[in-house]
ROSE-4610 file (N, C-alpha, C; in Angstrom, 1 decimal, always signed):
// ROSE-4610
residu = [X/X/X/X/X/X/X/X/X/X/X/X/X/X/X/X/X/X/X/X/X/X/X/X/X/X/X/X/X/X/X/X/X/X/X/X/X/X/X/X/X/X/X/X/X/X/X/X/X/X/X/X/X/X/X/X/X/X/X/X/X/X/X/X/X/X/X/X/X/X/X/X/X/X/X/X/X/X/X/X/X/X/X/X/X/X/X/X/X/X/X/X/X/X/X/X/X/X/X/X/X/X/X/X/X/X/X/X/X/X/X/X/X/X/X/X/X/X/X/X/X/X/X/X/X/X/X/X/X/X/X/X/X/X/X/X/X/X/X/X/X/X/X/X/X/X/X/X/X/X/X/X/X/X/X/X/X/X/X/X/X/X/X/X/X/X/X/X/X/X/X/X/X/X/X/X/X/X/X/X/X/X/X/X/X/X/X/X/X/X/X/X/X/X/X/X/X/X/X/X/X/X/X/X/X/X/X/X/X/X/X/X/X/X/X/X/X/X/X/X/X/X/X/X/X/X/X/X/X/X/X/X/X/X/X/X/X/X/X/X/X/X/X/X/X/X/X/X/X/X/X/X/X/X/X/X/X/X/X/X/X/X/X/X/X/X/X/X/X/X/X/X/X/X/X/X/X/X/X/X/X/X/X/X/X/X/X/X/X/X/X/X/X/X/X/X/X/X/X/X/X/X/X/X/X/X/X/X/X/X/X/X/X/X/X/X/X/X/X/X/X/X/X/X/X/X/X/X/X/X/X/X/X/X/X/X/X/X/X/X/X/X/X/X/X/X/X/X/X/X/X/X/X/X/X/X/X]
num = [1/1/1/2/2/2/3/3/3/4/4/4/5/5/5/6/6/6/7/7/7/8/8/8/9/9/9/10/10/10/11/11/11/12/12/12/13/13/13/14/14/14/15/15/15/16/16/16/17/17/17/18/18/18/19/19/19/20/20/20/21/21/21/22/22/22/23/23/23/24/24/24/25/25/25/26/26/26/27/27/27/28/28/28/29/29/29/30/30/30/31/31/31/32/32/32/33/33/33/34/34/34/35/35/35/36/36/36/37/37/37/38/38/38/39/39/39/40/40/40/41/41/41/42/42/42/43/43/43/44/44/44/45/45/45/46/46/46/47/47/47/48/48/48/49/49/49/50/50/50/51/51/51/52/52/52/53/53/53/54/54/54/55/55/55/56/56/56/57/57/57/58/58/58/59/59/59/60/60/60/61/61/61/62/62/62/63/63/63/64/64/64/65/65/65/66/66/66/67/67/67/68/68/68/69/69/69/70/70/70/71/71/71/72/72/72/73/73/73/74/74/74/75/75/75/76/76/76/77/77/77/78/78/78/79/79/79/80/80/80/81/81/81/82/82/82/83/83/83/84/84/84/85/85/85/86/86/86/87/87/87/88/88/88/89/89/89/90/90/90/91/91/91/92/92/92/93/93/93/94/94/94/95/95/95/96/96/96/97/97/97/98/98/98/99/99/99/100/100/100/101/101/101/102/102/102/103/103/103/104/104/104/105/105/105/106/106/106/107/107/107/108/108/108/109/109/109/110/110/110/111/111/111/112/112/112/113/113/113/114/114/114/115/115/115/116/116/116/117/117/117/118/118/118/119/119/119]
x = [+32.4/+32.2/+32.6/+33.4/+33.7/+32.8/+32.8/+31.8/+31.7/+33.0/+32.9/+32.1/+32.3/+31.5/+30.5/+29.6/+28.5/+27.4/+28.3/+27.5/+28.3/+28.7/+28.7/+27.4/+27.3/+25.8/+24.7/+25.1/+23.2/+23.6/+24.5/+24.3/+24.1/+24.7/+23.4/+22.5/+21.5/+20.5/+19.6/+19.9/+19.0/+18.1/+18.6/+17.7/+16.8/+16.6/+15.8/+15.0/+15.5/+14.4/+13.5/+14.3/+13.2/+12.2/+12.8/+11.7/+10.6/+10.9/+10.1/+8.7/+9.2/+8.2/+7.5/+8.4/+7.5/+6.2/+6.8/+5.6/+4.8/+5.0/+3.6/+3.0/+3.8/+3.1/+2.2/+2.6/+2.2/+0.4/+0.5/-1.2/-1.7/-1.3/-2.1/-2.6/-1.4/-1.9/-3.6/-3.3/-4.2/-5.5/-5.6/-6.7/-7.4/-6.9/-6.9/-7.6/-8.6/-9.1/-7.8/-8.0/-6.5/-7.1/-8.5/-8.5/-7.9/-7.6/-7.0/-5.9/-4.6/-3.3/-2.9/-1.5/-0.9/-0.2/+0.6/+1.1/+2.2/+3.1/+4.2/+5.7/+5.2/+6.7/+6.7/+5.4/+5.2/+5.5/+5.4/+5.6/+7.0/+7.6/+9.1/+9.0/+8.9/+8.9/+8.0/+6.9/+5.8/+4.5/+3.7/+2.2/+1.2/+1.4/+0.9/-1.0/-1.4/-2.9/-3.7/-4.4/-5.7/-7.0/-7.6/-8.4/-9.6/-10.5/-11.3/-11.9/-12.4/-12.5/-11.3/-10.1/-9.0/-8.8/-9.8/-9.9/-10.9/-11.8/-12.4/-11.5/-10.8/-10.5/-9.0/-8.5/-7.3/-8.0/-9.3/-9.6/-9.7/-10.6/-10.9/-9.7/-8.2/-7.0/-6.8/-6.8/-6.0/-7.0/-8.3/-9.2/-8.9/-8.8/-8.4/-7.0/-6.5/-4.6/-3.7/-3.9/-2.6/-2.6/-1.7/-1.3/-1.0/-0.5/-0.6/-0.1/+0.4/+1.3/+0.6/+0.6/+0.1/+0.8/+2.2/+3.2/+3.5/+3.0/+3.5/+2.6/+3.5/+3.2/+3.2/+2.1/+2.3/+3.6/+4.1/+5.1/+5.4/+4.3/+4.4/+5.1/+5.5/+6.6/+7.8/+8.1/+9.5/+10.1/+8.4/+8.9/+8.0/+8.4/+8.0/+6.9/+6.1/+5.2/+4.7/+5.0/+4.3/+3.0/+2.0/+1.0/+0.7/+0.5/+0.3/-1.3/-1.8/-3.2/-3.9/-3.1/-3.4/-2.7/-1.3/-0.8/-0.9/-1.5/-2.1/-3.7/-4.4/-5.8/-4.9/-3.8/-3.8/-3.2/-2.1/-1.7/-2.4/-3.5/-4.5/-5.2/-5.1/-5.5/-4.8/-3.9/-2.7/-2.7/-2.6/-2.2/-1.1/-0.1/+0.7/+1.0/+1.1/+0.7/+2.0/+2.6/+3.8/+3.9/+5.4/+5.6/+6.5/+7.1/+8.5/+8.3/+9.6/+9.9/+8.3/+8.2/+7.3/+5.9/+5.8/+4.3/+4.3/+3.2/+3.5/+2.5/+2.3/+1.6/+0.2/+0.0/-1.5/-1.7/-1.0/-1.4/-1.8/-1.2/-1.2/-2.8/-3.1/-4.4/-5.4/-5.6/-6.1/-6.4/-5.5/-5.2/-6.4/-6.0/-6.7/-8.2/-8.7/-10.2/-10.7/-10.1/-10.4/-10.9/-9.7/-9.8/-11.3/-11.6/-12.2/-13.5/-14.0/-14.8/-15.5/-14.3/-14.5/-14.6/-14.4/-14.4/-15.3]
y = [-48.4/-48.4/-47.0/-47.0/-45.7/-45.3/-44.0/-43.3/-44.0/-44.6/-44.8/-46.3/-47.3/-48.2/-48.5/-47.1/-47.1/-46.7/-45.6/-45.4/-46.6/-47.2/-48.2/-49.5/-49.6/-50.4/-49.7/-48.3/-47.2/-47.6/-47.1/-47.9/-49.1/-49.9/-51.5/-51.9/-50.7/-51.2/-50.7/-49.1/-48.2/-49.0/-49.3/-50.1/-50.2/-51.9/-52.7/-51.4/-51.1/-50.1/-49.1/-48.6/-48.0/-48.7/-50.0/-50.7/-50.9/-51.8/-51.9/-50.6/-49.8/-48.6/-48.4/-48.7/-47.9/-49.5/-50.9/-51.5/-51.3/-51.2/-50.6/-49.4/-48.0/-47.1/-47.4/-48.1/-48.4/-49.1/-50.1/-50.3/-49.5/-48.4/-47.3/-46.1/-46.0/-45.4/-45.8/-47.1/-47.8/-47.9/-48.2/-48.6/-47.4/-46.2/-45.4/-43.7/-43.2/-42.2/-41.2/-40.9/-39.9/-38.5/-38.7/-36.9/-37.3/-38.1/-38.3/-37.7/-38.3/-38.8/-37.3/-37.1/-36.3/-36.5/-35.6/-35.9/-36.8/-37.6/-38.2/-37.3/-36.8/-35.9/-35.8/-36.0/-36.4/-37.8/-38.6/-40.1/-41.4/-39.9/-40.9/-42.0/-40.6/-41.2/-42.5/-41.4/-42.6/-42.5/-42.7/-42.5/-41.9/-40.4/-39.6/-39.1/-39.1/-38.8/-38.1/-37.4/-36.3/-36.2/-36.5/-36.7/-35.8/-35.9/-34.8/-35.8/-37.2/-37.9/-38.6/-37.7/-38.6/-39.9/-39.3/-39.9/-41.3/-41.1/-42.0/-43.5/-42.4/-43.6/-44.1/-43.8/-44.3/-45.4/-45.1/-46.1/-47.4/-47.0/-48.0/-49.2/-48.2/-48.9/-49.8/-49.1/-50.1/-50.7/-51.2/-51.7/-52.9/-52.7/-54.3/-54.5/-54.3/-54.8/-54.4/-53.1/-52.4/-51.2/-50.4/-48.8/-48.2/-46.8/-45.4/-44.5/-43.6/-42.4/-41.3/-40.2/-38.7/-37.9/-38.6/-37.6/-36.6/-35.7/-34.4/-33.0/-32.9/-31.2/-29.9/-29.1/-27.9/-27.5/-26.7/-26.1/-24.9/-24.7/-23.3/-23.4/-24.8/-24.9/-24.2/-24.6/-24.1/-22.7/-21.8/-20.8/-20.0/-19.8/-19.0/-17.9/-17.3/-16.4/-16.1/-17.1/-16.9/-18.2/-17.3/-18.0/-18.8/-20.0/-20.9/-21.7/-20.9/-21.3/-22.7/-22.3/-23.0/-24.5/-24.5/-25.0/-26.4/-25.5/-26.0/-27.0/-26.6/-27.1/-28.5/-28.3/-29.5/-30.7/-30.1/-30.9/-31.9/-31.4/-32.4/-33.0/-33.7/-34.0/-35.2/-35.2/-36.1/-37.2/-38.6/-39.8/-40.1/-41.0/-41.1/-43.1/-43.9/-44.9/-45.5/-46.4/-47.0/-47.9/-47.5/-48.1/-49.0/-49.3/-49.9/-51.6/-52.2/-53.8/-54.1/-53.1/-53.3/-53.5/-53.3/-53.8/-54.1/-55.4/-56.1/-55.7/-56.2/-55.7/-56.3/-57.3/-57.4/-56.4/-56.5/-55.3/-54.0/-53.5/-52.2/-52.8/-53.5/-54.1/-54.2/-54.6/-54.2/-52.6/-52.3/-50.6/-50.0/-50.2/-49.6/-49.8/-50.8/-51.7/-51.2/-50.7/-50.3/-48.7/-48.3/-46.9/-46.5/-46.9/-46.9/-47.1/-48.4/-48.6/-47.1/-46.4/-45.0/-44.2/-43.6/-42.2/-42.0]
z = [+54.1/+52.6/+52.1/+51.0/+50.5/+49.6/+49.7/+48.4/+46.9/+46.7/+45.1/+45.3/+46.2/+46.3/+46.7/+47.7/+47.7/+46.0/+45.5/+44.5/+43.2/+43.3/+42.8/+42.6/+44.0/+44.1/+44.2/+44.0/+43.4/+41.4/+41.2/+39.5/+39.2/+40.0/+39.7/+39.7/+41.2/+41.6/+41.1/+40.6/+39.9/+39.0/+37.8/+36.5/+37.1/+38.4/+38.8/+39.4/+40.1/+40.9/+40.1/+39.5/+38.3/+37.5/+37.0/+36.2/+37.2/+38.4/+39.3/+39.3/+39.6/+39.8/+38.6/+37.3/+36.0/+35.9/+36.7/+36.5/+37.3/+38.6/+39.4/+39.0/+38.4/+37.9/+36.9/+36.4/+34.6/+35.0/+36.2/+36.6/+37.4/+38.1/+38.5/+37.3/+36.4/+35.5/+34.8/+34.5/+33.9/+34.5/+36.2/+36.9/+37.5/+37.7/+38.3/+37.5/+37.5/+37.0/+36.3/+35.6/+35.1/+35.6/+36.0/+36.9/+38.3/+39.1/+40.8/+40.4/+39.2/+38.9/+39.1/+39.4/+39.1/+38.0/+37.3/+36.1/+36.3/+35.6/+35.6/+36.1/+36.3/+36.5/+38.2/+38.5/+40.0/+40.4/+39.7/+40.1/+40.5/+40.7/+40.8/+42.4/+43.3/+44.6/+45.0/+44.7/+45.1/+44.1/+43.6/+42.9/+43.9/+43.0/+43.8/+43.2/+44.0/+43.7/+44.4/+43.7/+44.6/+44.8/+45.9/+45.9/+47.0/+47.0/+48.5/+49.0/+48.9/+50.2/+50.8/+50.5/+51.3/+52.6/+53.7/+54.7/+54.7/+53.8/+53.7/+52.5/+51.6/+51.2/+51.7/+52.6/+53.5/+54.4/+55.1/+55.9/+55.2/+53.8/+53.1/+52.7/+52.6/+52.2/+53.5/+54.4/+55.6/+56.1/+56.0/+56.0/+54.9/+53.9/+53.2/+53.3/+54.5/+54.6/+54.0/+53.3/+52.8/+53.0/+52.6/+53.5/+52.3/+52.2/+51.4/+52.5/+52.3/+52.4/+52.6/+53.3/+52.6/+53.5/+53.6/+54.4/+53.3/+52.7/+52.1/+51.9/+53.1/+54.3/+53.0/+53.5/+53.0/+52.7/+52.0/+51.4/+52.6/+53.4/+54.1/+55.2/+55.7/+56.7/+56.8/+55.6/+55.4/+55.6/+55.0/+55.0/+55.9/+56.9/+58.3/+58.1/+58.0/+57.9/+56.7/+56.2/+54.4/+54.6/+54.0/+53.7/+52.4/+52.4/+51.2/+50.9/+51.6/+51.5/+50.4/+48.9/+47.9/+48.4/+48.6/+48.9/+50.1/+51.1/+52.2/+52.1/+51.2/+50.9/+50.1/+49.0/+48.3/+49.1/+49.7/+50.7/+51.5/+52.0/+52.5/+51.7/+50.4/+49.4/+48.9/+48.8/+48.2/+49.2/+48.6/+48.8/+48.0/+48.9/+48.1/+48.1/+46.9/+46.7/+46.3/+47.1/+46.6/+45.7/+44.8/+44.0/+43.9/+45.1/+45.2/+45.5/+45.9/+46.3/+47.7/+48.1/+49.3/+48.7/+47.0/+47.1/+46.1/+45.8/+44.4/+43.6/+42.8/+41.3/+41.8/+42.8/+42.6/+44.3/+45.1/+46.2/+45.2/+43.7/+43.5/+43.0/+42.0/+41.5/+42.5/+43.8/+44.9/+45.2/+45.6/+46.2/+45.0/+43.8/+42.8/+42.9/+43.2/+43.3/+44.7/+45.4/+46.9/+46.6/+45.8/+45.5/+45.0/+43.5/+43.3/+43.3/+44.6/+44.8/+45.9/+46.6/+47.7/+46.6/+45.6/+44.9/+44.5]
């Protein structure tokens, strides 16, 4: 596949993919405390949220048959002998809640009802 026809099928697919997400965002926005949320400018990847019983409410997720994220590592990796303390405390904080083809509008309506019920 050549470059111009791979990004050929990223401008097709884009729209859908984006809508997709702004509709699963759009009911996490809605179901979901707006103190967890991070702001929208966070929410491309995945719906990202903060919380301090993290652990507890991940079990709670894969306990009613769906999963969440919180692959995102201190910032202090990167940079070898720098301390990010702040950085490091948030990191362990963050769930991150998909928004993509992998999870439907009533898995996010769920996720959110699970959430909630732990916070």
């Amino acid at each position: 596949m050549t470059d111009e026809e791979y990004f050929d099928i990223i401008e097709r697919k884009l729209p859908k993919v984006i809508a997709e997400k702004e509709k699963i965002n759009k009911i996490y926005r809605n179901l979901l405390p707006e103190s967890i949320q991070m702001g929208d400018d966070f929410q491309n990847w995945r719906f990202m949220i903060v919380i301090e019983n993290r652990q507890k409410v991940l079990d709670a997720i894969f306990k009613a048959g769906l999963f969440a994220g919180t692959n995102f590592p201190s910032v202090s990796y990167m940079f070898k002998g720098v301390s990010s303390p702040v950085a490091e405390v948030e990191a362990k904080h963050i769930v991150n809640l998909f928004n993509d083809f992998r999870f439907s509008e009533a898995q996010a309506r769920k996720i959110c009802d699970v959430i909630n019920s732990v916070i």
